[in-house]
N, C-alpha and C positions, 0 to 999 in steps of 0.2 A: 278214040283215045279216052283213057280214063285218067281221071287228077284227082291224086289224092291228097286231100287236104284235109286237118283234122285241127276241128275247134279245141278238142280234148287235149290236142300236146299245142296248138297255137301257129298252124300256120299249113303251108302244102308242103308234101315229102318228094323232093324231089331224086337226093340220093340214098338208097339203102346198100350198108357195108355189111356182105355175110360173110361172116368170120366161120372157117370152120377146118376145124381137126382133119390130117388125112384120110384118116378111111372115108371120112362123110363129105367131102369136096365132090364127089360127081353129085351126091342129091345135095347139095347147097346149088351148086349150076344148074340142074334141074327147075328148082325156086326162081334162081337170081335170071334165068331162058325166060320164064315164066311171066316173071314180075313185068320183064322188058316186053316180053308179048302183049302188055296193058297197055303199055306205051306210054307207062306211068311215070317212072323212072331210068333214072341211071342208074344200074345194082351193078355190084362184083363182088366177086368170090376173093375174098383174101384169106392168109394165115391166118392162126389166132395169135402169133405173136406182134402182128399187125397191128397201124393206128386208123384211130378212127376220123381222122381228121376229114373232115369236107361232106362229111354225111348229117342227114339229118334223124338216120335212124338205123339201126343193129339189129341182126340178127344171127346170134351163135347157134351153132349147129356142129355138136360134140359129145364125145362120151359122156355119162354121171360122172367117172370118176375121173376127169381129166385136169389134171392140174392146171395145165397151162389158160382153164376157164378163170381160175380162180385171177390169177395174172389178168387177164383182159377184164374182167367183174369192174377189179382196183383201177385199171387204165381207164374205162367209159364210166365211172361214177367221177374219174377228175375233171374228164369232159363234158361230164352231163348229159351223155351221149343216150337218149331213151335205148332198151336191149329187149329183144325176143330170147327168151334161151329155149332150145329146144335140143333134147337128151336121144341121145341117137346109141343103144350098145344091143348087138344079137338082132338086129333085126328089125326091133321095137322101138319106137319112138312117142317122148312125150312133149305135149310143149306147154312153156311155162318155167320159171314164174317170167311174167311181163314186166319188166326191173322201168321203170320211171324215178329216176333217182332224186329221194327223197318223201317220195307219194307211196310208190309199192314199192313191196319185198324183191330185195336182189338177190344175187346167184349167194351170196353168204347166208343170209336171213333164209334161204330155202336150205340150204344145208343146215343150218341150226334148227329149222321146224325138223327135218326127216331125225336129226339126233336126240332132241330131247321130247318129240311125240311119236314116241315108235308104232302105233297106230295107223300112223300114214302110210297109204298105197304107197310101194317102191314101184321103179321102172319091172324088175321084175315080177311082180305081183298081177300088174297089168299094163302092161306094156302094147302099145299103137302101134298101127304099121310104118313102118320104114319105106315100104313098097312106094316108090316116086307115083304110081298112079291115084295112090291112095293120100300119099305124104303131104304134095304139092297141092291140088287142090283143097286139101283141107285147112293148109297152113295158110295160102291167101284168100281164103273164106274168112279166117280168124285174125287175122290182120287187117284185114277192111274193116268188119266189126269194131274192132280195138278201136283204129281211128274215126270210128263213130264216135266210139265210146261206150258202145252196145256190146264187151265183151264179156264172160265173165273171166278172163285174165285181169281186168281190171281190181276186182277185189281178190285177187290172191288165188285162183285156179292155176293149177296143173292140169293139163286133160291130156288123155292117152290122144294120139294121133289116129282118126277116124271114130273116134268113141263119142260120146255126150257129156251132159254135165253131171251127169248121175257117176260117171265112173273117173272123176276129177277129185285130185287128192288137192289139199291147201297149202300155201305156200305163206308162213304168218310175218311179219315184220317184226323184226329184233330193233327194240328201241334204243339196245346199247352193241349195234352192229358196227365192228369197228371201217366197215368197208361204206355203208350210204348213211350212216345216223348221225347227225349232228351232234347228239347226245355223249356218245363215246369220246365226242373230243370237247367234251365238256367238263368243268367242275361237277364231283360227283356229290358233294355238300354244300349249304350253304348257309351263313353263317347272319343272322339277324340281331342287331343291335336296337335295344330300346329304346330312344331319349326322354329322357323328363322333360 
């Protein structure tokens, strides 16, 4: 039996909630078979219109373009719920950004890098495998890591599914991200007074 506990997020994970879009619900089960075959956790596969209540950690598993991410992004940054996002469309799978709400970039703040640094790798550009033989051990390779601490999803990587960190686009933190930034719901001026 493996126990995974991680100084990095503050304690042992005992449930993980994979949220995931229809098409990619058999390879979420595939992960969440996986996870259980550690003997680590409690995982399940739910909707993403789902809550995340009673976990101690997330992993999405859904299109680039899928709205209904965006939806869940908003619900696990009110829980504070740490999220794996991992980009599932054709085939191709990336994963990343590792959303620590308030520490790293979330699923907005990655959207907001891919629009105003056109630059950045898309899924299609280079795009992971999707292949469950390929998918699943790579994904819980990089999720132990993580709760090491030793990943680089920690500082804001994307990485194609099976690829390195050489072929890892970045995911940057928007500091007026109206979805994890304290900032946004902030005064955006502020106003200093003298005294004699």
């Amino acid at each position: 039996m493996v126990t995974l506990s991680s100084d990095y997020l503050g304690g042992t994970i005992t449930r993980i909630r994979l949220f995931a879009s229809a098409p990619n619900t058999a390879l979420a089960q595939a992960l969440c078979d996986h996870l259980q075959q550690l003997g680590a956790t409690r995982s399940s596969v739910v909707a993403l219109d789902a809550d995340g209540d009673g976990a101690d950690l997330a992993i999405c598993i859904a299109g680039e373009a899928d709205d209904a991410v965006a939806a869940l992004n908003r619900r696990l940054s009110r829980q504070a719920l740490p999220c794996l996002f991992v980009h599932v469309d054709g085939g191709r799978a990336q994963l990343g950004p590792w959303t620590y709400y308030g520490h790293t970039p979330c699923w907005a703040c990655y959207r907001t890098t891919l629009r105003f640094f056109r630059g950045q790798p898309q899924l299609a550009d280079h795009g992971g495998s999707a292949d469950p033989a390929v998918f699943v051990p790579f994904v819980t390779a990089q999720l132990l890591a993580l709760l090491r601490g030793e990943s680089a999803l920690i500082g804001g990587a994307v990485l194609a599914v099976g690829g390195g960190e050489a072929d890892a686009a970045r995911a940057l933190k928007d500091p007026l991200c109206e979805v994890c930034s304290i900032w946004s719901r902030q005064p955006t001026e502020a106003f200093y007074v003298q005294q004699d």
